[in-house]
N, C-alpha and C positions, 0 to 999 in steps of 0.2 A: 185038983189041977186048976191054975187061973184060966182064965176065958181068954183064947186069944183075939187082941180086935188088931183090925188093917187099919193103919196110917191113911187118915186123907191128905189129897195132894198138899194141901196148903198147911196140914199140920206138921209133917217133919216125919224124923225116924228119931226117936228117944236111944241114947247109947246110954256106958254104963254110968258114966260122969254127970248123967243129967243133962248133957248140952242134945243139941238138937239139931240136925242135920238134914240137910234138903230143904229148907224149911222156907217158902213165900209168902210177901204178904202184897197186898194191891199194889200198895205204890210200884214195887221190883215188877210186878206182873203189866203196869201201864205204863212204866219204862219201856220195858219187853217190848210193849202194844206198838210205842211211837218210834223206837227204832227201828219197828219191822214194816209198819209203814213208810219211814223217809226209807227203808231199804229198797220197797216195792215201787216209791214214785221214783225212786231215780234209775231204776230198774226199767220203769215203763219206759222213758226218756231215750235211754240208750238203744230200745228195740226201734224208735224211730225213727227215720231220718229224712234230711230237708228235700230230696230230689225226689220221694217218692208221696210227701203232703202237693208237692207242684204236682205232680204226674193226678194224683186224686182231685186236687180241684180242679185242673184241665177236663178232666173226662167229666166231673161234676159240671160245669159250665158249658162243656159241648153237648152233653146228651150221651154221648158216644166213645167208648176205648179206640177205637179206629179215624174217628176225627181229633183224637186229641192225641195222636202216635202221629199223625202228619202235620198237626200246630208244633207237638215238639221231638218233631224229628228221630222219633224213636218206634223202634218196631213194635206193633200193636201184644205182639204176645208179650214181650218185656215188659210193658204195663200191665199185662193182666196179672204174670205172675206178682211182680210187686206190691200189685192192689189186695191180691191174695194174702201175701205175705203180711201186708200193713192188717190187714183183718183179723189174721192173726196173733199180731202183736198186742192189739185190743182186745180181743178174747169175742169179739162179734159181726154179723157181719153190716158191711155200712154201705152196699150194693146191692139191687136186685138185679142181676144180667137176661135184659130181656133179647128177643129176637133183633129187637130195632133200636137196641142202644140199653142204656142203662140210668137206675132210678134212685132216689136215695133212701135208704131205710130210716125209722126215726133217730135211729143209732150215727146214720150217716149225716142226717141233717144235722144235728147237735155239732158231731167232728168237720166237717166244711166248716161250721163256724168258728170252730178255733183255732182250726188251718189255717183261714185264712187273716186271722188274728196273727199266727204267728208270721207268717210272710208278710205279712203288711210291719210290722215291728221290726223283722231282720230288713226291709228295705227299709225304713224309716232309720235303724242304725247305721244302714251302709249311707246313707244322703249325708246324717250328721257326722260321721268319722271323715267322710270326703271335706268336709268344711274347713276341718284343722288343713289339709292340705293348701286350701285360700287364705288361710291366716286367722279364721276362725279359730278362737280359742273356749268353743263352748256356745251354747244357746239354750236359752227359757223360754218355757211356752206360757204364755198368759193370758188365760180368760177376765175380760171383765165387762161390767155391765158399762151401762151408757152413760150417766154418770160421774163415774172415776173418767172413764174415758174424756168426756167431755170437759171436765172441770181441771183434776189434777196430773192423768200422766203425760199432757204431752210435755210440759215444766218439767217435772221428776223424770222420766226416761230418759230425757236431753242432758239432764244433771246426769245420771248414770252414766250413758254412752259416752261424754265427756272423759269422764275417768277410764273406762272401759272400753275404749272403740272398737276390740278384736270379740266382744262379746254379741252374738246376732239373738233378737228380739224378738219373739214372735209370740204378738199381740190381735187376740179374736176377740168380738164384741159379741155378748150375749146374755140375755136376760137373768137375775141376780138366779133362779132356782136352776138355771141350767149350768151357769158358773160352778154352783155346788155339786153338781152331776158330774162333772167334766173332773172337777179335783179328785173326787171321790172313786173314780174310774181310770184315773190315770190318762185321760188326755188333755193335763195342764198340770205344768208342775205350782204354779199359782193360783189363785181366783183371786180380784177384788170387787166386793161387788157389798151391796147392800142385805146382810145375812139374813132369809127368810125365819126364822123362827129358828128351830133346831139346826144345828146341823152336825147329830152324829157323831160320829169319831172322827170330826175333824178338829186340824189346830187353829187358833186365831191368835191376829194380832192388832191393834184398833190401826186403821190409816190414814183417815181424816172424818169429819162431821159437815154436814152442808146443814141447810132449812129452807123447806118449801114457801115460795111465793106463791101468789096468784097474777099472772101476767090480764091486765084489761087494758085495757085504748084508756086514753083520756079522760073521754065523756062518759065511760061506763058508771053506773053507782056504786060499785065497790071502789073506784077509783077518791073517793071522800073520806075513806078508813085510814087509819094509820097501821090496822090489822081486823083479821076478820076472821073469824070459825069455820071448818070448814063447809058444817052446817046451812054458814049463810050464802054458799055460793050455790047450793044445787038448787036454788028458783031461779038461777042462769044456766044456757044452753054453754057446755062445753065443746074441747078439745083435747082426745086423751090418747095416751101412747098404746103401746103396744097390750093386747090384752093379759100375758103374763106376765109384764115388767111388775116388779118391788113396787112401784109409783102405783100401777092401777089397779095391784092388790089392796093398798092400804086405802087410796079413796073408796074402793067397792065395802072395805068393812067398817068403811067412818060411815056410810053413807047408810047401810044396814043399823048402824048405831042410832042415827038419825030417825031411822024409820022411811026415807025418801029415796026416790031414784035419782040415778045419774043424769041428768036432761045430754046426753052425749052424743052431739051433733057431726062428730069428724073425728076419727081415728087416724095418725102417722107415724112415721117409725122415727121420726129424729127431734130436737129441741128444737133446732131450727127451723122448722117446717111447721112445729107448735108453734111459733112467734109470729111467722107470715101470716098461719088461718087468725091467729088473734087478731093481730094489726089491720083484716081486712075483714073484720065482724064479723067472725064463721062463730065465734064463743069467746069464752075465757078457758083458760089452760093452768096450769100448775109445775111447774118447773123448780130445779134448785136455784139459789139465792147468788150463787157464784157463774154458773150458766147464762142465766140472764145478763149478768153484769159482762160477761163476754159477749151476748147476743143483742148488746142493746141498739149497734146498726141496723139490723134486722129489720125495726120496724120503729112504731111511735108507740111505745107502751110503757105503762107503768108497773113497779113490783107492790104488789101488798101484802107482807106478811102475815103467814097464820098463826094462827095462836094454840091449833092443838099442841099436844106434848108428842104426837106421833111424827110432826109437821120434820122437829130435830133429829136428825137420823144419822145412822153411824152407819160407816163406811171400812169393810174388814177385810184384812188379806189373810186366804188361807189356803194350809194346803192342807196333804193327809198327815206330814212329822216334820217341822220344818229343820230339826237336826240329821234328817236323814235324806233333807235335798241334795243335790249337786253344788259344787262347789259355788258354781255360777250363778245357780238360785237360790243360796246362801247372801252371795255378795247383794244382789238386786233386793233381798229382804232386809238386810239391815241399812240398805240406803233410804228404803221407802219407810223402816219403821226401825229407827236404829235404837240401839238397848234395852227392847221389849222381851219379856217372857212372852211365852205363847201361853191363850187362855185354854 
């Protein structure tokens, strides 16, 4: 008599034709996998809903289901049950109900923060859907460094909003490595800013190039160069920006290259404010080549170009897919950088 063997799952059942029946292989089984997941995340979604993430961060924020039933007007047991209910739609619990109010479990603290993630989002779309009723027809959020700011958008924005008037702008000024935080996380559907080094999965596209001077008075002795290294300016007492800006990372690693410190007599947060401490012999400072040439009322100073190769710098707008912005931030990308691939 032959030996009878059992069928594994993923081997089949042999008929008499040879062919083979039941029969799995990984990829059908990680199909399976990722169907039954999107089945379960939109499953979770549905057990949730918006009046009872408000009812949770109320009581979250008070302390208390009973001070947060008299903020929103609802009877203290109807929040409990709800909070109840939400606990269980999670499968955990994200309360501890003490005598004198209530505490967050670490289950809870993690969900408060993406509660309140998503209310802050659903008012953020109710603000921007009210706009269209003012005749807004859309809006971009734009981070950028100081910079782009200072030198190129108020020109290019003005060129935009000309063609665009019904389009609202919304423009934040921020250091180039938080620009890329901001795109990367979704609170800016742009960045332009001076790209630190990497940046990940984002897209680029080049938007202009500047080059650094060294702003001195007059009488200074760098003032006798036609250019200088950056090397020879750190046996002079500076004036330097902000301590994360693109600008005072790259001198801090010329300077490291050097082997010398920074002689850094005065830190401010704007160009112009660099121009005054110059003009009034606080140090020398380093600024873009285009900035100055705007800021030359400012003071009595001259520009001295550098000569490092890091001095030329490029200037990137990005976001996380720029074919997958808004129509709106579509249009603003190809004005600022029109017929470019993304890198």
């Amino acid at each position: 008599m032959d030996p009878v063997t059992t069928p594994s799952a993923h081997a089949g059942i042999s008929v008499g034709d040879g062919s083979v029946i039941g029969k799995t292989d990984n990829a059908g089984s990680h199909r399976a996998s990722r169907m039954n997941t999107a089945s379960t995340d939109r499953s979770f979604a549905r057990r949730l809903d918006l009046t009872s993430l408000q009812l949770f961060v109320a009581a979250c924020e008070l302390g208390s289901i009973g001070r947060a039933a008299e903020r929103e007007f609802i009877a203290a047991s109807a929040i409990s049950k709800r909070l109840s209910d939400l606990e269980a739609a999670v499968g955990t619990p994200l309360l501890y109900r003490r005598p004198r109010g209530v505490e967050l479990t670490p289950a809870g603290d993690t969900f408060l923060h993406h509660a309140r993630s998503v209310l802050f989002s659903l008012e953020r779309m109710q603000g921007e859907l009210s706009e269209f009723a003012l005749g807004v027809r859309g809006h971009v959020r734009i981070h950028a460094n100081l910079s782009a700011i200072m030198q190129f958008l108020p020109d290019d924005l003005a060129g935009f909003t000309a063609v665009h008037p019904q389009v609202k702008l919304d423009l934040e000024e921020h250091v180039s490595s938080e620009v890329v935080r901001a795109v990367r996380e979704g609170d800016a559907d742009v960045g332009i800013c001076n790209a630190p080094g990497e940046i990940g999965d984002l897209q680029s596209r080049r938007y202009r190039q500047d080059r650094l001077v060294v702003a001195v008075p007059p009488g200074h002795p760098l003032a006798a160069f036609d250019a200088v290294w950056y090397a020879d300016t750190l046996d002079h007492d500076q004036v330097g920006l902000n301590g994360n800006s693109a600008l005072d990372l790259a001198m801090r690693r010329a300077a490291a290259a050097a082997g010398k410190d920074i002689r850094l007599r005065v830190r401010v947060t704007g160009l112009d404010a660099l121009c005054r401490m110059v003009h009034n012999g606080l140090g020398i400072g380093l600024l873009p080549d285009r900035a100055f040439e705007l800021l030359r009322g400012v003071g009595d100073l001259r520009a001295v170009p550098l000569r490092d190769d890091w001095a030329i710098r490029e200037i990137d707008l990005l976001a996380r897919d720029f074919a997958s912005l808004p129509v709106t931030a579509r249009l603003l990308v190809e004005h600022l950088c029109p017929s470019q691939h993304p890198r």
